[in-house]
Each structure stands twice: as structure tokens, then as C-alpha cells.
C-alpha positions in Angstrom: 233.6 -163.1 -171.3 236.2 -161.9 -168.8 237.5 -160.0 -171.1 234.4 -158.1 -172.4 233.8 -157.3 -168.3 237.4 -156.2 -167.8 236.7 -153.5 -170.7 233.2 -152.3 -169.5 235.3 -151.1 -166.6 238.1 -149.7 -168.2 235.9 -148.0 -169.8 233.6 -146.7 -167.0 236.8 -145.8 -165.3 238.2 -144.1 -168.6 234.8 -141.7 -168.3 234.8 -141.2 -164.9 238.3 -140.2 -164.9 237.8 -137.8 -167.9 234.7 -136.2 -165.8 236.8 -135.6 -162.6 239.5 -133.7 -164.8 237.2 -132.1 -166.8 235.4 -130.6 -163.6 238.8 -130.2 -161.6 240.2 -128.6 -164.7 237.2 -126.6 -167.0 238.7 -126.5 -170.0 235.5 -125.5 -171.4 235.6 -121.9 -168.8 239.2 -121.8 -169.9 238.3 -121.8 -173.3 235.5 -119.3 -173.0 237.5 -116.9 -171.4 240.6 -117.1 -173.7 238.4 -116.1 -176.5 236.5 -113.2 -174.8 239.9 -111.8 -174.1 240.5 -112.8 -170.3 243.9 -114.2 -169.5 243.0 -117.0 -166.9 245.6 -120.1 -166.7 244.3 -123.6 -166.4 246.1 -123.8 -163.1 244.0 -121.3 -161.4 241.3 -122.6 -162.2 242.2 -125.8 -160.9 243.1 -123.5 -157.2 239.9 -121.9 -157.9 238.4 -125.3 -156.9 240.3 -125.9 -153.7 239.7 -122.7 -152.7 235.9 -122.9 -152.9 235.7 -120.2 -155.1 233.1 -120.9 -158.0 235.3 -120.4 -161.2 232.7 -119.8 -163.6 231.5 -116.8 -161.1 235.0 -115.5 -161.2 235.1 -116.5 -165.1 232.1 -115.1 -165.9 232.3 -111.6 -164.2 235.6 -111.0 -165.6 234.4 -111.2 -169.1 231.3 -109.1 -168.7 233.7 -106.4 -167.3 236.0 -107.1 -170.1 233.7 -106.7 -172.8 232.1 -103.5 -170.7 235.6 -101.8 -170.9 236.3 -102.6 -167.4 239.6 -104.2 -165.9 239.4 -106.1 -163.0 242.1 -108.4 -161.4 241.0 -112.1 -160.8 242.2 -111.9 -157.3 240.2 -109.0 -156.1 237.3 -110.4 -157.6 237.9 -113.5 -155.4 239.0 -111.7 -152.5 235.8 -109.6 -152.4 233.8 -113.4 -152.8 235.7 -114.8 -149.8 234.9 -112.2 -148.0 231.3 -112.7 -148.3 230.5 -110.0 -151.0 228.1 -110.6 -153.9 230.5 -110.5 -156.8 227.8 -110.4 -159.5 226.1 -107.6 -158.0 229.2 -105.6 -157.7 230.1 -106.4 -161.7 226.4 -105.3 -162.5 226.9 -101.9 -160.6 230.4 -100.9 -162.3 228.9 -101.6 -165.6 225.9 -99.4 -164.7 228.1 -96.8 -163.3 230.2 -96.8 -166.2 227.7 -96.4 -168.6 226.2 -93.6 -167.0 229.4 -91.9 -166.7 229.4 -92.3 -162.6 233.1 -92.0 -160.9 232.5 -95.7 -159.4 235.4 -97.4 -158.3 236.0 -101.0 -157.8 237.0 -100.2 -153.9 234.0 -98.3 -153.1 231.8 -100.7 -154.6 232.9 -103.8 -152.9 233.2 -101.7 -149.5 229.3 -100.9 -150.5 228.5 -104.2 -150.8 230.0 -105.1 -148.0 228.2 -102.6 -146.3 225.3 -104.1 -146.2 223.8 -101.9 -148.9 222.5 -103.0 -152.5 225.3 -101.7 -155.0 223.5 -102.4 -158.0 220.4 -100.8 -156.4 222.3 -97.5 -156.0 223.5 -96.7 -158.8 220.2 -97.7 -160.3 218.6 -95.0 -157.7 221.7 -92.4 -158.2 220.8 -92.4 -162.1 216.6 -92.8 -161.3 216.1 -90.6 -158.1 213.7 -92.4 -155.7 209.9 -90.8 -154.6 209.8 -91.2 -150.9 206.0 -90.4 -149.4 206.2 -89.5 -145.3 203.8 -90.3 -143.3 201.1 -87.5 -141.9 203.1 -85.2 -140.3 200.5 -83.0 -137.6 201.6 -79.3 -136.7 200.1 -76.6 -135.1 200.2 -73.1 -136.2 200.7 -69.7 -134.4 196.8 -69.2 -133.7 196.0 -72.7 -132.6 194.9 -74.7 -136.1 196.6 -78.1 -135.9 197.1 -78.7 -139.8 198.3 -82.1 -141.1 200.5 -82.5 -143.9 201.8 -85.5 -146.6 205.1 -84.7 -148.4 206.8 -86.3 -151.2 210.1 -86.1 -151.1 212.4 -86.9 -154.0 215.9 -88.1 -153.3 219.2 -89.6 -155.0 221.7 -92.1 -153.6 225.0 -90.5 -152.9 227.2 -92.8 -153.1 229.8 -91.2 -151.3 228.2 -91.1 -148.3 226.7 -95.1 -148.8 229.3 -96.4 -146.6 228.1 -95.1 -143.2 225.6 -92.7 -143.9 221.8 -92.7 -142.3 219.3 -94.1 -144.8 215.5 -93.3 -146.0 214.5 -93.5 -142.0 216.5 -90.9 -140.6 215.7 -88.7 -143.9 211.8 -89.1 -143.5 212.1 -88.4 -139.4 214.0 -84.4 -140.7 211.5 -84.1 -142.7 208.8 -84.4 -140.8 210.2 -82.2 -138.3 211.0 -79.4 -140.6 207.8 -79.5 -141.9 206.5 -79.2 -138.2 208.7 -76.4 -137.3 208.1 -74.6 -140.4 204.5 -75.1 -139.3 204.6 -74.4 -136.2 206.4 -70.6 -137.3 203.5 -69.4 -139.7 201.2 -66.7 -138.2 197.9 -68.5 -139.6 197.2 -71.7 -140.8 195.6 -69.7 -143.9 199.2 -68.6 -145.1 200.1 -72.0 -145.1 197.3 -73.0 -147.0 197.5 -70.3 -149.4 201.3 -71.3 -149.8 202.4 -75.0 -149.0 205.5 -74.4 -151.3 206.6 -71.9 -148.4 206.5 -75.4 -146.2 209.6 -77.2 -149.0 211.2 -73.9 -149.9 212.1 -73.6 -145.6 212.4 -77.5 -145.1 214.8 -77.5 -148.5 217.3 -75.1 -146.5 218.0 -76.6 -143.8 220.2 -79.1 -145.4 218.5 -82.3 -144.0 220.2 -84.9 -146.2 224.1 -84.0 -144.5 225.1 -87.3 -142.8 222.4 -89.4 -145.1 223.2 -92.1 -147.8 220.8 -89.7 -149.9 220.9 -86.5 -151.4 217.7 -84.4 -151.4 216.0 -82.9 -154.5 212.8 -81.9 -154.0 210.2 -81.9 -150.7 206.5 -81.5 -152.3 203.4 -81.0 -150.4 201.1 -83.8 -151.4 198.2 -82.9 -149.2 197.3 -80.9 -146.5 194.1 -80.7 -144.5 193.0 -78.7 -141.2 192.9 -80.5 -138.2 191.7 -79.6 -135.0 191.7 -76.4 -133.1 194.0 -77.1 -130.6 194.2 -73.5 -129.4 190.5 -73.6 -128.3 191.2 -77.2 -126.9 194.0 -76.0 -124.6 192.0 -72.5 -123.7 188.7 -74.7 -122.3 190.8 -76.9 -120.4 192.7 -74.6 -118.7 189.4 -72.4 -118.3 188.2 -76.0 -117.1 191.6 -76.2 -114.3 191.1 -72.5 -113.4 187.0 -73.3 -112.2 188.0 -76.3 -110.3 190.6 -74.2 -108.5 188.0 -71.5 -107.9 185.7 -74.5 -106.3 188.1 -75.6 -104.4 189.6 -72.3 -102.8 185.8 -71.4 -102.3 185.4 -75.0 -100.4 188.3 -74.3 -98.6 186.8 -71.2 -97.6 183.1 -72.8 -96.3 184.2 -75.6 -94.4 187.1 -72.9 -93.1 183.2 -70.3 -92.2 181.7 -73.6 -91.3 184.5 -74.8 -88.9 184.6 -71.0 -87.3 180.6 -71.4 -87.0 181.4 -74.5 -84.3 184.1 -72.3 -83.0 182.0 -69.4 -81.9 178.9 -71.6 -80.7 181.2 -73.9 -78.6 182.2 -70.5 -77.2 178.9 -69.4 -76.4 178.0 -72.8 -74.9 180.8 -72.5 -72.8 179.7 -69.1 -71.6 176.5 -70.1 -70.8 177.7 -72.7 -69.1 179.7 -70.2 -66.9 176.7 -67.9 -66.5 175.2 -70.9 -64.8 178.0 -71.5 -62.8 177.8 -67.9 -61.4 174.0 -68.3 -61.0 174.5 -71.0 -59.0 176.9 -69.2 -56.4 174.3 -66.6 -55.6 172.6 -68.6 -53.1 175.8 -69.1 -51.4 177.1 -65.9 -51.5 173.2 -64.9 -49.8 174.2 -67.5 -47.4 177.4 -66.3 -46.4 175.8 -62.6 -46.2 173.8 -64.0 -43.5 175.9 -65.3 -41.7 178.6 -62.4 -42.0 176.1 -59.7 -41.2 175.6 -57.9 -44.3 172.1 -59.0 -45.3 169.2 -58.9 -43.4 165.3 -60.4 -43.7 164.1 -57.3 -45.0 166.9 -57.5 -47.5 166.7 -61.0 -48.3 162.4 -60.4 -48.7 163.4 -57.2 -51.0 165.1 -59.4 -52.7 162.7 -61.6 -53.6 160.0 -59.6 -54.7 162.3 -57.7 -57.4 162.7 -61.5 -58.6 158.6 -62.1 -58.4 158.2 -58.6 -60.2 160.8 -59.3 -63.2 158.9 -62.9 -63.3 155.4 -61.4 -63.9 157.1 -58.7 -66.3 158.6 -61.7 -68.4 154.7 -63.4 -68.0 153.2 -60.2 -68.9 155.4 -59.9 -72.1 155.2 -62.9 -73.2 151.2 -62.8 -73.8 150.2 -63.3 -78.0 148.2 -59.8 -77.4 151.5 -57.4 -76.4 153.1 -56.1 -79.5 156.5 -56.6 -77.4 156.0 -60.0 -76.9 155.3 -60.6 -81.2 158.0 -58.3 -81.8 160.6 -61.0 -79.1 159.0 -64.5 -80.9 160.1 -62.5 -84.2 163.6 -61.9 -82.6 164.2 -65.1 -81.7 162.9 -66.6 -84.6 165.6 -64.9 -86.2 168.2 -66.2 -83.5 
């Protein structure tokens, strides 16, 4: 009975044992690659496991380059992997490339990748160029009609410039400013209407895709409709500015008439108030005549019936019968 246990385990260790070699050492990867024609040692393999490197990744990439025509080297394959690179997507992209007779190196498409960018994506948009639709791009013409605009612009990765070079942002911001400035240039927002294609034909040379991860072929206008009439807009508000100045100079000016008004009737106040003042000094200066000498009683009584006289002529004239006295309430009903 012993015995029968002692072999169960012999056994179970026998097939454990040959499952840890088998997956430290894939004979069955080895295998496959000898006979697709990839030199790969069993020993490398076996490194390929301490290393953390998948092997059948490595394995497997190698013989679809292989059979694609491609030669790659096992250790830049697993260079590019440690270095955080997608090794499949790489392998997918040369083969593309290859096939679509594209000068693709393995450098620049592992610097790609690395990048940031979508290799495979790429040369699937170099050999398939890409429709790209801007936003509504709004411009005002030379006589005041805004005009808004959709463009469809058509471009192709360059995959020189993928490594560094703007992307599908920066390419839609130029052309929505050359399409404003081409705009914003026309005479009359009819030529523009009756020509869009004047609109990509300017916008097309002023080489907008230098710098980009994208080369331009084509800007089409989509659409275009008329917008507002801005010129009108900006002549009634300024007309709008120029009456409120006018309303405030001519403010300015009143309460300026008004102020002068008080000015001239605090002056007259004050010279009536003077005239009294004098008035008042008559009876001293008779006073002082008396007592100096040079007024007498018959004087003095002279005196006084010039006043009574000019009193009854101011009665007299006063009367609602005299034509002098309606012709004085008229006066100073005017006062």
C-alpha cells in the first residue's frame, strides 16, 4: 500500500517537473520557430523568461516578419518591449509599410511608437488619407457680411515628421485661420459665394501642414452660409456712442447755462442789496447836510415834494385804464 502511495507521488512529481521545464524551456515555441525559419536557441528562451520578456511575443513577431520578408534581430525586438513599446503594433506596421512599398524603417518605427503615436495607425492613414471636418469657422468680409464656413480637409500622415510634429489640432486651428483671413481679404461676401474654391486655392498656399505630423491634400468648402451684418452692427453702435456723447456735451453745456443763470442773479441780488445799502445812507447824508450847512428847510421841503410828485406819478401809472401802466404789467410779466 506504501508502495502504490510512494508512486502516485513520484509520479505527480514526474508531471510537475516535466510542466516547469516545459514552461521554463518551450520546446514547443522552439519548435515552431525552427520550422518557420527563425534561428532562436533553447537557451534564450529560457533568459527570455528571467528577463520578463514574453517569448512567444518575441517568437511570434519574428516569424510574421520572417515570413513577410522582413529581418529583425531578437534583441531589438526585446529591447523596444523593455522599453515599454508595443512590439506587435510595430511588426503590424513594417508589414504594412512593406507592402505598400513605404521606406519604413525598424528605428523609426519603434521611436514612433514610442512616441506616443499609433504606428500601425499611420501607415494605415499614410496609405488611406484621413477626412478631417473643422468646425464653423465665422469671418467677415470687406463690406461687413460675417459669412460662416465648414471645410473638409483631407490629409496624410507623414511619417517623417511623426516624431515631434503637431497633430490634427494644430492643423484644424491654420485652417480655420486661413480660411478667416482669406475671408476677411474678399471685397464682397458675394465673390466668395460665387467662388468658395478661391477660399482652399489661398488656404492651400500657405503651406499650413510644415511642422505637422500630416501632410495636406486637399481643403474643400463643405458649407457656407451668410451670417450677420456686422458692418451695420458696428455702424449703429458707434452712431449709438456718438449720440450719447452729443447728450452729454449738450448736458454739459445746460447745467454749465444753468450754473451761469445762479451766477448772474446772485449778482443782481447782490446789487440790489447794495442799492439798498446806499438808499439807506441818504437820510444820513441829509442829516449831516444840516448840520454842516449845506441844506436848508426850504431845501429839505423841496425835497420832499419831488418824492410826493414821483409817488403819485408811479400811482397815476399804475392805474388798469393808462395804456403805460398795461404796457409796464406786460414788461414785467416778461421779467
Amino acid at each position: 500500500m506504501e508502495d502504490m502511495y510512494v508512486i502516485i507521488a513520484i509520479g505527480l512529481g514526474a508531471i510537475f517537473l516535466i510542466w516547469f521545464l516545459f514552461y521554463f524551456i518551450p520546446v514547443g515555441l522552439w519548435f515552431t520557430a525552427l520550422v518557420s525559419g527563425v534561428r532562436v536557441s533553447l537557451l534564450q528562451l529560457v533568459l527570455m523568461r528571467w528577463r520578463k520578456v514574453p517569448p512567444s511575443l518575441i517568437v511570434n513577431s519574428m516569424i510574421a516578419a520572417t515570413k513577410a520578408g522582413i529581418k529583425l534581430e531578437r534583441d531589438d525586438l526585446e529591447a523596444h518591449f523593455l522599453a515599454g513599446g508595443r512590439v506587435q503594433q510595430v511588426i503590424n506596421a513594417l508589414i504594412s509599410a512593406d507592402k505598400a512599398n513605404m521606406d519604413l524603417s525598424f528605428k523609426t518605427a519603434t521611436a514612433i511608437d514610442l512616441a506616443g503615436r499609433d504606428v500601425f495607425q499611420a501607415v494605415q492613414m499614410s496609405v488611406n488619407p484621413k477626412v478631417i471636418d473643422t468646425k464653423k469657422v465665422a469671418a467677415v468680409a470687406k463690406d461687413g457680411i460675417q459669412l460662416i464656413a465648414l471645410a473638409r480637409v483631407t490629409v496624410r500622415a507623414n511619417i517623417k515628421q511623426l516624431v515631434g510634429g503637431a497633430g490634427e489640432e494644430t492643423i484644424l486651428a491654420r485652417v480655420g485661420e486661413g480660411i478667416v483671413s482669406s475671408i476677411g481679404s474678399a471685397d464682397s461676401h458675394k465673390s466668395v459665394l460665387e467662388n468658395p474654391d478661391s477660399i482652399s486655392k489661398v488656404v492651400l498656399k500657405k503651406g499650413l501642414d510644415s511642422g505637422t505630423a500630416f501632410e495636406i491634400l486637399s481643403i474643400d468648402i463643405a458649407d457656407i452660409d451668410i451670417g450677420k451684418n456686422i458692418g451695420a452692427v458696428l455702424q449703429m453702435d458707434q452712431a449709438n456712442a456718438d449720440k450719447n456723447i452729443a447728450q452729454a456735451k449738450a448736458e454739459e453745456r445746460r447745467a454749465m447755462a444753468v450754473a451761469s443763470e445762479q451766477e448772474m442773479r446772485a449778482k443782481a441780488q447782490e446789487a440790489r442789496a447794495n442799492v439798498i445799502q446806499a438808499e439807506a445812507m441818504i437820510p444820513q447824508a441829509i442829516a449831516e447836510a444840516f448840520r454842516a450847512g449845506n441844506l436848508g428847510i426850504m431845501d429839505y421841503y423841496k425835497f420832499q415834494n419831488i418824492q410826493a410828485d414821483t409817488r403819485m406819478r408811479e400811482s397815476i401809472s399804475e392805474t388798469p385804464s393808462s395804456p403805460v401802466t398795461k404796457q409796464g404789467i406786460k414788461g414785467e410779466g416778461n421779467k
